[in-house]
C-alpha positions in Angstrom: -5.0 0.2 -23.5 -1.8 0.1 -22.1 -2.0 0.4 -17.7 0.6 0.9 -14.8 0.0 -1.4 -11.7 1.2 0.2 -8.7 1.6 -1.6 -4.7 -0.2 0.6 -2.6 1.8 0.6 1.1 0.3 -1.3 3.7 2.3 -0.8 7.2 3.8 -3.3 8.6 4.1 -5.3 5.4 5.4 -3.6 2.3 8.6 -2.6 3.3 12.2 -3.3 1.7 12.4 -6.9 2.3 8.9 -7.8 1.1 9.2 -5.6 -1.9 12.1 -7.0 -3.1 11.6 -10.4 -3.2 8.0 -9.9 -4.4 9.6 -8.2 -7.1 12.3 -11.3 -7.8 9.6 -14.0 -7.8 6.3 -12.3 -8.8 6.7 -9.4 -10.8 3.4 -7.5 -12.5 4.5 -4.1 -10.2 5.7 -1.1 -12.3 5.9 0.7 -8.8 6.0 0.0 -5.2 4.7 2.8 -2.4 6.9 2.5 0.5 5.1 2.7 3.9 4.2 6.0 5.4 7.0 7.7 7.2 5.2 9.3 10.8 7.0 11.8 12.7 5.1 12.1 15.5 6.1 15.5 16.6 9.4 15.1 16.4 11.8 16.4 13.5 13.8 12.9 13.2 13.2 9.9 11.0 13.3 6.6 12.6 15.9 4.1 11.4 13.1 1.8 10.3 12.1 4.3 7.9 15.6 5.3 7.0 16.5 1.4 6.0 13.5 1.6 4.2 14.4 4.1 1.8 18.0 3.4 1.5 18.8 3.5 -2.1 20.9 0.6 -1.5 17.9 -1.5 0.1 15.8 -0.4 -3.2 17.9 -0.8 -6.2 16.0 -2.8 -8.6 12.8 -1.4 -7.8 10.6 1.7 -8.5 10.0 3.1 -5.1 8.0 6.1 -4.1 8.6 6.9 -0.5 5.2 8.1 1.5 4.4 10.3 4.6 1.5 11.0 7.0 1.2 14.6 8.8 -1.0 17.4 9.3 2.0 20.0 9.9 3.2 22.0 7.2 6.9 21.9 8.7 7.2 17.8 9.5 6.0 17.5 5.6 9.0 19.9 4.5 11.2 17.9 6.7 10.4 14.5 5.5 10.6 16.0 1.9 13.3 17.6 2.5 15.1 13.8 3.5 13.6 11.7 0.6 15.1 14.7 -1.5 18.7 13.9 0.3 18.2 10.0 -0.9 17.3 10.8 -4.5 14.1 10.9 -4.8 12.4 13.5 -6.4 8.5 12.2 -5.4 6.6 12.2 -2.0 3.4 10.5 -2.0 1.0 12.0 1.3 -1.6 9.8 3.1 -4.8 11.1 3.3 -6.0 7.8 3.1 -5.1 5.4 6.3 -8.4 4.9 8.0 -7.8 3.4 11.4 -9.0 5.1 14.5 -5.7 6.1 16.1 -4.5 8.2 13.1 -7.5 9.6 12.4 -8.8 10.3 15.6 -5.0 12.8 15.6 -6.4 14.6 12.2 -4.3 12.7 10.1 -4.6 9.8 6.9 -8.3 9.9 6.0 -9.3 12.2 9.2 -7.8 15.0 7.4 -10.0 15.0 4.0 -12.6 16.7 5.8 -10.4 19.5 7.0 -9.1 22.0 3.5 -8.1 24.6 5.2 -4.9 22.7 6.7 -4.5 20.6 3.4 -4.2 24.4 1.8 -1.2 24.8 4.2 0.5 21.8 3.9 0.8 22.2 0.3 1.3 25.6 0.2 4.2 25.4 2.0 5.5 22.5 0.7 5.1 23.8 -3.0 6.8 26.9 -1.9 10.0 26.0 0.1 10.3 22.9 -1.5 10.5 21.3 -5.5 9.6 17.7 -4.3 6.7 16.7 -6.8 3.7 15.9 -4.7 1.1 13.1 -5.5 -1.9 12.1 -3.0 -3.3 8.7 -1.6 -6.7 9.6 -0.4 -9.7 8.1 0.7 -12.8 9.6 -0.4 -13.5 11.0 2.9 -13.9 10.0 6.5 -17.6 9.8 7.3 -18.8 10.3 3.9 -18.0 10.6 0.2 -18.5 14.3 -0.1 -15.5 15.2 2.1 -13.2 14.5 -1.1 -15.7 16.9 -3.3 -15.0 19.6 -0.9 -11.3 18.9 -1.1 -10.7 19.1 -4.6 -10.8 22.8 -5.2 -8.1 23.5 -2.9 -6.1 20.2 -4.1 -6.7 21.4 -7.9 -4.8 24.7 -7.0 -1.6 22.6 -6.7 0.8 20.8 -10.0 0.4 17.4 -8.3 1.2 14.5 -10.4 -1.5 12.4 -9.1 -4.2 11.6 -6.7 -4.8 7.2 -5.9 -8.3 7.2 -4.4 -9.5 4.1 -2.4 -13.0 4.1 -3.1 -13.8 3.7 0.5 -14.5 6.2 3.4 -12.6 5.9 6.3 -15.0 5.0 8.6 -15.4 1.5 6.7 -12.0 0.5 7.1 -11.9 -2.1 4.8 -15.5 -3.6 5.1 -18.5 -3.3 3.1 -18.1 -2.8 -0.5 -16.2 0.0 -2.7 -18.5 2.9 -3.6 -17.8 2.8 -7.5 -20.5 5.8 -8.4 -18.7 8.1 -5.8 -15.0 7.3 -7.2 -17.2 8.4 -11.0 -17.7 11.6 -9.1 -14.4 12.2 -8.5 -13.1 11.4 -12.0 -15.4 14.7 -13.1 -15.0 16.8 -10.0 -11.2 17.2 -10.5 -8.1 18.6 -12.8 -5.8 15.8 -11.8 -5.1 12.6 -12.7 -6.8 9.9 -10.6 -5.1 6.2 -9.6 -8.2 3.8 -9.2 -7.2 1.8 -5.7 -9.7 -0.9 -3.6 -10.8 -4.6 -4.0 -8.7 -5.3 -6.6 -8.1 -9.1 -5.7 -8.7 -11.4 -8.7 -8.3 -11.2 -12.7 -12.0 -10.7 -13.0 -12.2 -8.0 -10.6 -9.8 -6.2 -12.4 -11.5 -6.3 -15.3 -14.7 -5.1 -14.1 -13.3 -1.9 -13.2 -10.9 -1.4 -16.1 -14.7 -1.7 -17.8 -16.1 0.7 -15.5 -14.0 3.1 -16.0 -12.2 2.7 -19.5 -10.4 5.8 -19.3 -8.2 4.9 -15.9 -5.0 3.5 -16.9 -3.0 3.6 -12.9 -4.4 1.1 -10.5 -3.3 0.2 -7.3 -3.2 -3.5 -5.9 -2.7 -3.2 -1.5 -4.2 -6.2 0.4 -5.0 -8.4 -2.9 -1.1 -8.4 -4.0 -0.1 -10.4 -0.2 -3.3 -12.6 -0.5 -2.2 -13.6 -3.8 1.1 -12.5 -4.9 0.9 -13.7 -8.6 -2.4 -11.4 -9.1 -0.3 -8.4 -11.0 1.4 -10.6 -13.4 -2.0 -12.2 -13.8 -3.6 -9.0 -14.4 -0.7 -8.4 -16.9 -0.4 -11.7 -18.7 -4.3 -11.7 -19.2 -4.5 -14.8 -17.7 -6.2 -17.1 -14.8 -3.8 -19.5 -15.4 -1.3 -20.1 -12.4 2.3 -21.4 -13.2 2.9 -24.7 -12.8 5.3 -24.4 -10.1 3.3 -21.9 -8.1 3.6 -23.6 -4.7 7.2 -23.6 -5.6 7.3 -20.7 -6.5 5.7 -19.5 -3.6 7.5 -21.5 -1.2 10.7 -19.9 -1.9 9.5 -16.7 -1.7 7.5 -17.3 1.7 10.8 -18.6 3.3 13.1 -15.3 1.8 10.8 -13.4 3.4 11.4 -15.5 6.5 14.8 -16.0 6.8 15.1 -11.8 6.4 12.5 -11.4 8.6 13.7 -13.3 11.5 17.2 -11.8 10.8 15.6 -9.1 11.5 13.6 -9.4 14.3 14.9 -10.7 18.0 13.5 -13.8 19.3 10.8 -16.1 18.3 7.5 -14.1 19.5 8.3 -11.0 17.2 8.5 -13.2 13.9 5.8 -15.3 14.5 3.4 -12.1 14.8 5.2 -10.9 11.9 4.6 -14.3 9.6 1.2 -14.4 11.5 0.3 -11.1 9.3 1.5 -12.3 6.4 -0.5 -15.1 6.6 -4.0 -13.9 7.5 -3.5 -12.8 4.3 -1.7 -15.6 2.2 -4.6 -18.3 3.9 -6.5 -16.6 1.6 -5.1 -18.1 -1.7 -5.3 -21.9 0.0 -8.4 -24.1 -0.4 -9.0 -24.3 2.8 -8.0 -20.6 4.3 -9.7 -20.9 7.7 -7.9 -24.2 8.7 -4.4 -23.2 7.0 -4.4 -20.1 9.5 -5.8 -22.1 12.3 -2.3 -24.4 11.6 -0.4 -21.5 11.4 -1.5 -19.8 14.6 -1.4 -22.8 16.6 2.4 -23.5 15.4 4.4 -22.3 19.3 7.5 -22.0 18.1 9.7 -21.6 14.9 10.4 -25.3 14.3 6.4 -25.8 14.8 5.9 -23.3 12.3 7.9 -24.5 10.1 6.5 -28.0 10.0 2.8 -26.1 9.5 4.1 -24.3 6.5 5.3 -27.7 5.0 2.6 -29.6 5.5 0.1 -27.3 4.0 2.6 -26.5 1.0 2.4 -30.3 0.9 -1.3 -30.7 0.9 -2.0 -28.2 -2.1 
């Protein structure tokens, strides 16, 4: 059966510059989720967000832009803004699971509340024709919150909900909850993206298995650790390229170049690449002592002698 792959946003990683040259040198994504777009309290968008979007900054890509609110008139606003760009999707969090978003009734700290879901989306289908899909988590403290949810969500045309099959609470420890995510598939109207622990071929394939009749999955922290997983997943394969550290080489120092363009001074891209490579360590032989090398690298010349020489030792 014929699937979509889909990058699910993870903030502070997946924006512009990461998506596009992901897309250039690894391919396997149908469609990218930009990182959510916060307002806090304020009707204006930040100019991170706004780059983000720019149609300009996106143009060989399939880009959904995302937001995260619990107020029925920032969600108009931001929709209202995407709408101004082009796009004719907004994609709401209800899924983000750490403590300062959810402790402010918002991402996954909102599943358990239906009454303000109920407003949100009544107002937005209302004064609004943005088409509304969901990125949920299957509650906060426990999988019935998203049973509970789903009447009021099944009163609305969305075109889709991507469930993590996680509670909040877990963040991303402890395994997915497989027989809950089954409960959603029969407890709602609307289509349902599979999303969570997608991180190897095999994995995949275990829950294309499970659930035969899911053709959308979502690839978040698997797609950084190893960047030619979708194309994997596509190609039916567990074969690498031959020139995958090549491959990857060029793409790690795109990244960085734009990057630290982008960013002032040498502290703010060595956090940034410091990310990126809690999760890229995870594709070496050794990921514990290729992030050790990393971390200990002071400054960028330093860092760029670590990258080499584990690049070299692969």
């Amino acid at each position: 059966m014929a699937f979509t792959l889909l990058s699910s946003p993870l903030q502070g990683f997946t924006d512009f510059r990461f998506r596009n040259a992901f897309h250039h040198y690894f391919g396997g994504i149908d469609t990218f989720y930009a990182p959510y777009i916060r307002l806090n309290g304020k009707l204006k968008i930040k100019q991170s967000y706004q780059n983000d979007l720019l149609i300009e900054n996106n143009s060989t890509l399939e880009v959904i832009p995302q937001v995260i609110t619990n107020d029925p008139d920032e969600f108009l606003y931001v929709a209202k803004y995407v709408q101004s760009l082009g796009y004719k999707e907004l994609n709401w969090n209800l899924g983000c699971p750490y403590p300062m978003v959810t402790k402010s009734g918002m991402g996954s700290g909102l599943i358990c509340n239906p009454a303000r879901i109920d407003e949100v989306l009544h107002k937005a289908h209302n004064e609004t024709d943005v088409l509304v899909s969901m990125k949920m988590r299957m509650g906060y403290e426990n999988a019935q919150e998203i049973l509970a949810a789903f009447p009021i969500l099944d009163k609305y045309p969305l075109k889709n909900i991507a469930i993590h099959a996680r509670i909040g609470k877990q963040l991303y420890k402890g395994p997915v909850d497989l027989d809950a995510f089954e409960k959603c598939i029969s407890s709602t109207k609307h289509k349902l993206y599979y999303n969570g622990d997608i991180t190897s071929v095999a994995a995949f394939k275990k829950i294309q298995e499970r659930f035969p009749s899911m053709d959308h999955f979502m690839i978040g922290r698997g797609l950084i650790a190893d960047p030619f997983l979708p194309q994997m997943i596509k190609d039916d394969t567990t074969e690498y390229p031959k020139d995958r550290w090549k491959i990857f080489s060029e793409f790690h120092d795109t990244i960085y170049n734009q990057y630290d363009e982008y960013l002032s001074g040498p502290t703010p891209i060595k956090m940034k690449m410091l990310g990126f490579w809690e999760f890229f360590s995870q594709s070496f032989p050794n990921p514990q002592k290729t992030f050790k090398a990393i971390k200990k690298a002071g400054n960028p010349k330093k860092y760029q002698q670590a990258v080499a020489t584990i690049l070299k030792n692969v």
